[in-house]
N, C-alpha and C positions, 0 to 999 in steps of 0.2 A: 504493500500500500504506500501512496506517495505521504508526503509528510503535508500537512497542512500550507508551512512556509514552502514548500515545494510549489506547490499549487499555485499560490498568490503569485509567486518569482513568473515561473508559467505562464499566469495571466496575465501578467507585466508584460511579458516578453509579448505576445502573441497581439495585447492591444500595438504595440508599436510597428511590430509586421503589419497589422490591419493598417495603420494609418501610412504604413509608408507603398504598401500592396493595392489598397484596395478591399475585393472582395476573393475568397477560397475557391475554384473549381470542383468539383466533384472528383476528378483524378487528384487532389492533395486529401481527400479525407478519407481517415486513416488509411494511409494508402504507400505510408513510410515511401514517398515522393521525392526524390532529394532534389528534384527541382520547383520545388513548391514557390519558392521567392518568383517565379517566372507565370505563378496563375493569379487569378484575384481571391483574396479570404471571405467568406460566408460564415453567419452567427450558427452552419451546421456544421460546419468544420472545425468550431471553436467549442461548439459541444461534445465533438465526435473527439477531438483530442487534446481539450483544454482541459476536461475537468475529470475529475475522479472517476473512472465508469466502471473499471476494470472488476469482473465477475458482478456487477450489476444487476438489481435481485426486482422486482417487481414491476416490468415493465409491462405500458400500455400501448396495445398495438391494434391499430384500425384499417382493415381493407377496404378500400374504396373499389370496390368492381362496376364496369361502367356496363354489362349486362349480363345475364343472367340464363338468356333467352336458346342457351345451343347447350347439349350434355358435354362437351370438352368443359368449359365454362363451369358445370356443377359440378363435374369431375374434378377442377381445379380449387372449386372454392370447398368440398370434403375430404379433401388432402391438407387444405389447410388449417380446417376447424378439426380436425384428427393432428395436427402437430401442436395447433395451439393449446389443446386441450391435456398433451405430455406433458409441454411447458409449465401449463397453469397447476399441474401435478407436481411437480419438481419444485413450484414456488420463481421458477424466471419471471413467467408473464402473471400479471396480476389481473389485464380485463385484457380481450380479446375480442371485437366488432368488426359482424360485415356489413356493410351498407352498401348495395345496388341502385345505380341511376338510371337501368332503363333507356341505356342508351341516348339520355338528354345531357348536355353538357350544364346546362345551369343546376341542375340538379347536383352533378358530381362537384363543382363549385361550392355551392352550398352544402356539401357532406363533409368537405374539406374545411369549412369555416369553422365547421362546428368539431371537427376532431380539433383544430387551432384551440378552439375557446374549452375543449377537454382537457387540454396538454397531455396530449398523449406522448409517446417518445417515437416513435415509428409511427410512417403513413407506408403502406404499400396501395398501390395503384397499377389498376388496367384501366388507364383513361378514355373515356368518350372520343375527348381531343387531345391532343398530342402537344399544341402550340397554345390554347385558350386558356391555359393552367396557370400563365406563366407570371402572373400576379398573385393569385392566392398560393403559389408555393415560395414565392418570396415571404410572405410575409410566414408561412412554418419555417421555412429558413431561418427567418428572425427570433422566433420562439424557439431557436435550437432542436427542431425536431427534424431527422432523418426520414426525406423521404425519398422515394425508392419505386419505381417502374416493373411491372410484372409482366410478361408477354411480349409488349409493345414497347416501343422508346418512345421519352420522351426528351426531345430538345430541349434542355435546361441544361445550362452548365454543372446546376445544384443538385440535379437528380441522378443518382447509381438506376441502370437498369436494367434488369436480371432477364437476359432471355435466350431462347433458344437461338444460331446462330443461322440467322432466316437465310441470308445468302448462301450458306453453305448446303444447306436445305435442300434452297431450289436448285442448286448448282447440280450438285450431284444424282437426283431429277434428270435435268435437262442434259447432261451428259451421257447417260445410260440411254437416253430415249435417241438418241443420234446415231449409240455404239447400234440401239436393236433394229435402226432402218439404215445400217450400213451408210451413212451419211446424204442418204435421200430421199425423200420421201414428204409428201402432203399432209398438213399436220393443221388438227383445227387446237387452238389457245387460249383456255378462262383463264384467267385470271382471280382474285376472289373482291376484292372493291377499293377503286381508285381512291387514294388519298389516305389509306388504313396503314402503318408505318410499316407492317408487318407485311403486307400485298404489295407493297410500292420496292421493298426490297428483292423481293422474290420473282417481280417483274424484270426487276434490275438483273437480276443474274439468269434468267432466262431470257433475256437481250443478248448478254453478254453471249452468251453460249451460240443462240441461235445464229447472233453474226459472225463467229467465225465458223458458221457450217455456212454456206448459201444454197449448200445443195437439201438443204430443207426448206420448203417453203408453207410459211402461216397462209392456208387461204383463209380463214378469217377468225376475230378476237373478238373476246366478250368479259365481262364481268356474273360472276356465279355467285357473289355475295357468301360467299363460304355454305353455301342452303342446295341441299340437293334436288329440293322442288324446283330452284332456280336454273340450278345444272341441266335438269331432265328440259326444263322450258325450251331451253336454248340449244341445248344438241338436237333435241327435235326439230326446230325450225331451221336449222344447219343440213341436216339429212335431207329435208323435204326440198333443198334447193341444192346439193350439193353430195353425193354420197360418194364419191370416189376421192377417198382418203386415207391415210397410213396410219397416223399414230394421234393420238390426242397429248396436251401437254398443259397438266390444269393442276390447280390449287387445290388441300383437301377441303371438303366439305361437298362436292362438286363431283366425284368419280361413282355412285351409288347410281344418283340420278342420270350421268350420263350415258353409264351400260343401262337402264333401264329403258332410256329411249333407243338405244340400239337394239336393243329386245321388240321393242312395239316394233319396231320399220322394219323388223325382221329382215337384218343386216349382219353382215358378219364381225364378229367381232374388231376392233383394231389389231395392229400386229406391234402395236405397244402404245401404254398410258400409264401414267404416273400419278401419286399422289393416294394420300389416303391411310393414316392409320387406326381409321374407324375400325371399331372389332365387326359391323356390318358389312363393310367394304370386303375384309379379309375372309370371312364366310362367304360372300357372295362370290371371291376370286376360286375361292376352293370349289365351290358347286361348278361353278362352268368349268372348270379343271377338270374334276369326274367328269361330269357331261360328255368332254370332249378330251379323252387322255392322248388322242393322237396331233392334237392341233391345242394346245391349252392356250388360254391367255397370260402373253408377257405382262406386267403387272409387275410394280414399283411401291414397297412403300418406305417412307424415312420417317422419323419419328418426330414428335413436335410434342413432348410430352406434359400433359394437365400439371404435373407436380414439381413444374418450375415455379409454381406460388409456393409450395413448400420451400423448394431453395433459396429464393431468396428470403422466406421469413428467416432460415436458417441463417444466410450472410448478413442480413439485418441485426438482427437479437446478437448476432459475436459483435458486429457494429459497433450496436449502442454500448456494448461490454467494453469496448475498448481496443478490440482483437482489431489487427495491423493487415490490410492486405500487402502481398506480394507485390513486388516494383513488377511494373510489366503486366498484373491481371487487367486492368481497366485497357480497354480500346476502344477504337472508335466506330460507332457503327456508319454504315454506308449511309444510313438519311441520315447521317449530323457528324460530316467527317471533322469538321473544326472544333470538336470535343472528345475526349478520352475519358469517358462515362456509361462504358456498357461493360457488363459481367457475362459473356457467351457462354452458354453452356453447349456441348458440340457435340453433334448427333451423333448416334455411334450405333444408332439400331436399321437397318438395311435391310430388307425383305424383299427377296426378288424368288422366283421358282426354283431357285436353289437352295434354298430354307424356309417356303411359305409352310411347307407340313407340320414342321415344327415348331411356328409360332401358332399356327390354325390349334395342332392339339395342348397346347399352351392358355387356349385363347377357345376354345372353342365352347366352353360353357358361362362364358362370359356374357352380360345383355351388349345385344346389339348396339345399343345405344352408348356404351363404354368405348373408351379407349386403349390401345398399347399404351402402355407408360412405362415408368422406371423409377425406382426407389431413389432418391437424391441421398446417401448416406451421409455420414459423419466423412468418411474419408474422402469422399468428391468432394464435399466440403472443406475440407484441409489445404485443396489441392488450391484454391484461391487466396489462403492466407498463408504467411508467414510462419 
């Protein structure tokens, strides 16, 4: 434990960095930064390593989830009311809140005020908006409370945010889907909704990809809103204008509904598509597999797992403790290269017909409506601090 006159010395020292700095980056908190003199200081950074935190006993942590409305989403928010709930046993966390906005941004606004006028010490967030935040996380900033992005980034200097590492995601996607039409072939492309940090990434790396192939050509793009009712809408009206095509290259949420419209136009399957670690998705790749054991469907999935809101509560709560990240964990994500404030967590799960059987019986008495995931353990966790 630091000594009291430690503390004071400390705070001496850290108000005069502030005045001669400015405000802290997200990449100096606790993030044993040695070029920290080089970002601006924030009243998080001065909470996160000015004061006493270290094994830090009764903390208040609020999830702002901006909806509610898809099973990934409630798969995510009882992953994390099951760790909060170990916590709250152990005596770490003292109150534990989830509050959903339904997708309105004034609303999450207003969730945020009111965790401010709580004084919680943690905020984690799946934001509505990604950039509309950027007032009321100043002023938690001010109030010394840590907050923290879940799924999505958020463009804030001040915010850590914990997600899976979408570019790689879709990279790896769109790579495989080139290698299985031999580098040519006609290929339709959803997307899942323009302007959503997480869709706008994934776009990004399936640009990147599809441009250095040219011998694949998109005849036409849509957005699938992550909703397989959406998927089905629009591959259908795609076939009824166009059926001579190779591969589909599309966002999960979206691959259910799309073989289902290939079902109705009673068409043949693609000869490759990607996407999808629904446990529906992965039953329904199995059934037309049987179906058809001499012609199966190529089929892609990578993981994007619900219980990265567990990891980051996990990287949060060492956080507010005090615990040090590793020089080098913070990067920068692709929609906000002029900060080094995302924590990636990097896919490592791969499903292709070379091991569908042994996720399928892995997976197979699972609801439909679940996802693949993965345990965020204590030692994944290590792997980003110090």
């Amino acid at each position: 434990m630091k000594t009291r006159i430690r503390n004071v010395l400390f705070a001496s020292l850290l108000v005069l960095a502030t005045a001669v700095t400015g405000c802290t980056k997200a990449e100096n908190i606790n993030s044993g930064n040695s070029n920290a003199a080089a970002g601006n200081t924030t009243a998080s950074a001065q909470s996160s390593a000015g004061e006493n935190t270290a094994g830090k006993k009764n903390i208040n942590i609020v999830f702002l989830e901006g909806t509610d409305s898809n099973s990934w989403r409630t798969q995510c928010e009882n992953t994390m009311q099951k760790l909060a709930d170990d916590y709250q046993s152990q005596g770490i966390v003292a109150k534990y809140k989830l509050m959903v906005a339904n997708n309105d941004a004034t609303t999450q606004i207003q969730q945020m005020e009111q965790a401010i006028q709580d004084k919680v010490d943690l905020i984690l967030i799946n934001p509505v908006t990604t950039t509309g935040l950027s007032a009321t996380i100043d002023k938690a900033v001010a109030q010394k409370i840590l907050v923290m992005s879940v799924d999505q980034h958020i463009s804030h200097p001040n915010v850590i945010s914990v997600t899976n590492d979408q570019y790689k995601w879709a990279k790896i996607q769109a790579d495989w889907l080139v290698k299985q039409l031999g580098g040519k072939g006609r290929i339709y492309r959803m997307d899942a909704i323009k302007g959503a940090p997480a869709s706008d990434v994934r776009a990004k790396a399936f640009e990147d990809v599809l441009s250095q192939n040219p011998g694949i050509k998109t005849i036409a793009h849509d957005y699938g809103m992550w909703d397989e009712g959406k998927g089905k809408q629009i591959m259908t009206q795609w076939l009824a204008t166009d059926s001579n095509y190779d591969g589909v290259l599309c966002q999960d949420g979206n691959a259910v509904g799309i073989l289902e419209a290939i079902e109705t136009a009673k068409l043949p399957y693609p000869k490759a598509i990607t996407s999808d670690e629904y446990i529906q998705y992965l039953k329904k790749w199995k059934s037309i597999n049987d179906a058809h054991p001499d012609n199966p469907l190529h089929a892609i999935i990578v993981e994007n797992p619900p219980s990265i809101g567990a990891l980051a509560m996990k990287i949060g709560v060492r956080l507010v403790q005090g615990d040090t990240l590793k020089d080098g964990a913070l990067a920068s994500d692709p929609s906000d290269p002029g900060h080094k404030n995302a924590l990636f967590y990097n896919p490592t799960v791969v499903i292709t017909n070379d091991n569908m059987e042994q996720y399928y019986e892995k997976y197979k008495n699972a609801d439909d409506s679940a996802y693949i995931d993965t345990d965020m353990t204590d030692d994944l966790v290590n792997t980003y601090f110090k």
